[in-house]
C-alpha positions as CSV (number, residue, x, y, z in Angstrom):
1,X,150.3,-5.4,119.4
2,X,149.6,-1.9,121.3
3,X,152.2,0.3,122.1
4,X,155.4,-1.0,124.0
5,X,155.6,1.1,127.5
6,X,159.1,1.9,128.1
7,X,161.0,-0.4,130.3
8,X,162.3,0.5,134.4
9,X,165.7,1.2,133.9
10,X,164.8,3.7,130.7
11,X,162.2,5.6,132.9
12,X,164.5,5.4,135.8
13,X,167.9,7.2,133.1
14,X,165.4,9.1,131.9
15,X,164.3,10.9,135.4
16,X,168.0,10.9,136.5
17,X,168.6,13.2,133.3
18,X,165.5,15.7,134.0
19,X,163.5,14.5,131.3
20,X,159.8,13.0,132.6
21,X,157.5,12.7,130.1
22,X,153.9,13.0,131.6
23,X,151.4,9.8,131.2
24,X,149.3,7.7,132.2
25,X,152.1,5.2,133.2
26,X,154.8,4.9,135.8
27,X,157.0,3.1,138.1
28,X,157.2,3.5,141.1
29,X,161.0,4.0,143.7
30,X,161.7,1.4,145.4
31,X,160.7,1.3,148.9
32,X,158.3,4.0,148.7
33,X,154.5,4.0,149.8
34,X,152.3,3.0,147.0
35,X,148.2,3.4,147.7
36,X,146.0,1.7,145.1
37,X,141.9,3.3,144.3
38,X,139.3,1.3,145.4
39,X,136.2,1.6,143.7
40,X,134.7,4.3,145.9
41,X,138.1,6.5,145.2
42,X,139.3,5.8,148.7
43,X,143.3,4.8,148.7
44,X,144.6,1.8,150.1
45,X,148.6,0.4,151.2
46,X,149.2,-1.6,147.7
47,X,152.6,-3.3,146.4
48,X,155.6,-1.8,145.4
49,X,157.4,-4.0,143.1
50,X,160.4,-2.8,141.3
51,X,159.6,-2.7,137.3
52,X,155.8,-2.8,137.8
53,X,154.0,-0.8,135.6
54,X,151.4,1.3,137.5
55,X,148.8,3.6,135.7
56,X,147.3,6.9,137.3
57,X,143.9,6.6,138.6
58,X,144.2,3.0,139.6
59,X,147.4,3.5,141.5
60,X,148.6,6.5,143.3
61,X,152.2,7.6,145.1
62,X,153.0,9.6,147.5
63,X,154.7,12.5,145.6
64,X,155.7,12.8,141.7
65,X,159.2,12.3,143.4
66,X,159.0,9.2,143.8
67,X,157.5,8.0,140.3
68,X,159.6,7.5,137.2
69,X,157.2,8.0,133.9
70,X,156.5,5.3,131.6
71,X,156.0,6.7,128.2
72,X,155.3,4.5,125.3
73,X,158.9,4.3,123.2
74,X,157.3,6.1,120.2
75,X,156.1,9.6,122.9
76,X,159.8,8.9,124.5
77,X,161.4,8.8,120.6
78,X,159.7,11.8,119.5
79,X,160.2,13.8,122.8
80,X,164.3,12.7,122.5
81,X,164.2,13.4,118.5
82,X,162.2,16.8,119.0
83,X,163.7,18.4,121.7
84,X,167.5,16.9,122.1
85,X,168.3,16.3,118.0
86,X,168.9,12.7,119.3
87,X,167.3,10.2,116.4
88,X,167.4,7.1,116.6
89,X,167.0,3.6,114.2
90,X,165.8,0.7,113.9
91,X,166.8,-1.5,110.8
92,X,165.4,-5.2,109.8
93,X,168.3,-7.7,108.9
94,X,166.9,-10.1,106.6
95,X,169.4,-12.6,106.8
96,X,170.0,-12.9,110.2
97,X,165.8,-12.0,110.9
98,X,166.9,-9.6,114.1
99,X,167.0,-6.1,114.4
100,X,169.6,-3.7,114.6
101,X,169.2,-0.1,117.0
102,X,171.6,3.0,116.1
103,X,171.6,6.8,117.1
104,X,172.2,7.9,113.7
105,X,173.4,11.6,114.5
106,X,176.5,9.5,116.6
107,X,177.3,6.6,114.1
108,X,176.6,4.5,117.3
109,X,174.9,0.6,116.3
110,X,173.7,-2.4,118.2
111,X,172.5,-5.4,116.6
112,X,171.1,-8.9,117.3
113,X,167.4,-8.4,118.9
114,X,164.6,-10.6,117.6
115,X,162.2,-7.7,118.1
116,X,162.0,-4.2,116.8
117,X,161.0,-3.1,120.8
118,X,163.7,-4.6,122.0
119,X,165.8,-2.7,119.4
120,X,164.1,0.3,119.3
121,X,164.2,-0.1,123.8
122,X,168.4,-0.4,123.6
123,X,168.4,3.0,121.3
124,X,166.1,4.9,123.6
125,X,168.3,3.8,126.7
126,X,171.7,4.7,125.2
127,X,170.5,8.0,123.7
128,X,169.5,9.2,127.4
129,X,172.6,8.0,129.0
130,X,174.4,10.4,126.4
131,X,172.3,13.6,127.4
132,X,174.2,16.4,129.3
133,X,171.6,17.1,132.6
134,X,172.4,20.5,134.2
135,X,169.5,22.2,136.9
C-alpha cells in the first residue's frame, strides 16, 4: 500500500488554519473552474467534484486560492510535529484488532478504526482543528 493522501475535509481545516503543504496533490473548491492538460499541454473545462483528488500537471485551477493541498498523512504529520509541537499516535489494540489515534502532548484519544489511516486520518484532523491561525 502507497502512501494514504490526506482526506477533503483535512486539506480543507488545514487551509482554513494557514497551513498548505505544497504537493503534487489537491482538491479542488467547490464550484470553481477546473481545466484538465491534454496531451499537447493545452487546458481544457474538466470536472469539479468535491473530494476528488487532482494532481498538478494533469489538472490545473484557476488560482492556488482555490486549491486545498493533499499531502500524504506522513508530510502532513511531520509538518504538524515539526513546526506546531503537535504529535500524534497511533496504537494497535490486539484484542479488539482496531486502532486507536491520540495527540499525545493533549492526553486527547479516539479508538475503534479497523485501519491505522483511518486512525492516523482522525489525529491529523483533530490536531489542525486545535491550531490557533492568526495573519
Amino acid at each position: 500500500m502507497g502512501e494514504q493522501i490526506i482526506e477533503f475535509e483535512t486539506a480543507k481545516t488545514a487551509k482554513e488554519k494557514g497551513i498548505e503543504v505544497e504537493c503534487l496533490h489537491f482538491y479542488a473548491k467547490p464550484k470553481c473552474k477546473v481545466f484538465g492538460i491534454d496531451e499537447e499541454g493545452r487546458p481544457y473545462k474538466s470536472v469539479n467534484r468535491k473530494g476528488v483528488v487532482l494532481m498538478v500537471g494533469e489538472s490545473a485551477v484557476l488560482s492556488e486560492e482555490n486549491a486545498y493541498y493533499a499531502p500524504t498523512q506522513s508530510h502532513l504529520q511531520t509538518v504538524l510535529r515539526n513546526n506546531y509541537k503537535e504529535h500524534l499516535g497511533v496504537v494497535y489494540m490486539p484484542l479488539d484488532k482496531t486502532y486507536s489515534s491520540s495527540l499525545t502532548m493533549r492526553s486527547m484519544g479516539w479508538s475503534g478504526f479497523k485501519t491505522y489511516e483511518e486512525a492516523l486520518e482522525k489525529a491529523l484532523f483533530e490536531a489542525l482543528k486545535l491550531i490557533s491561525y492568526e495573519k
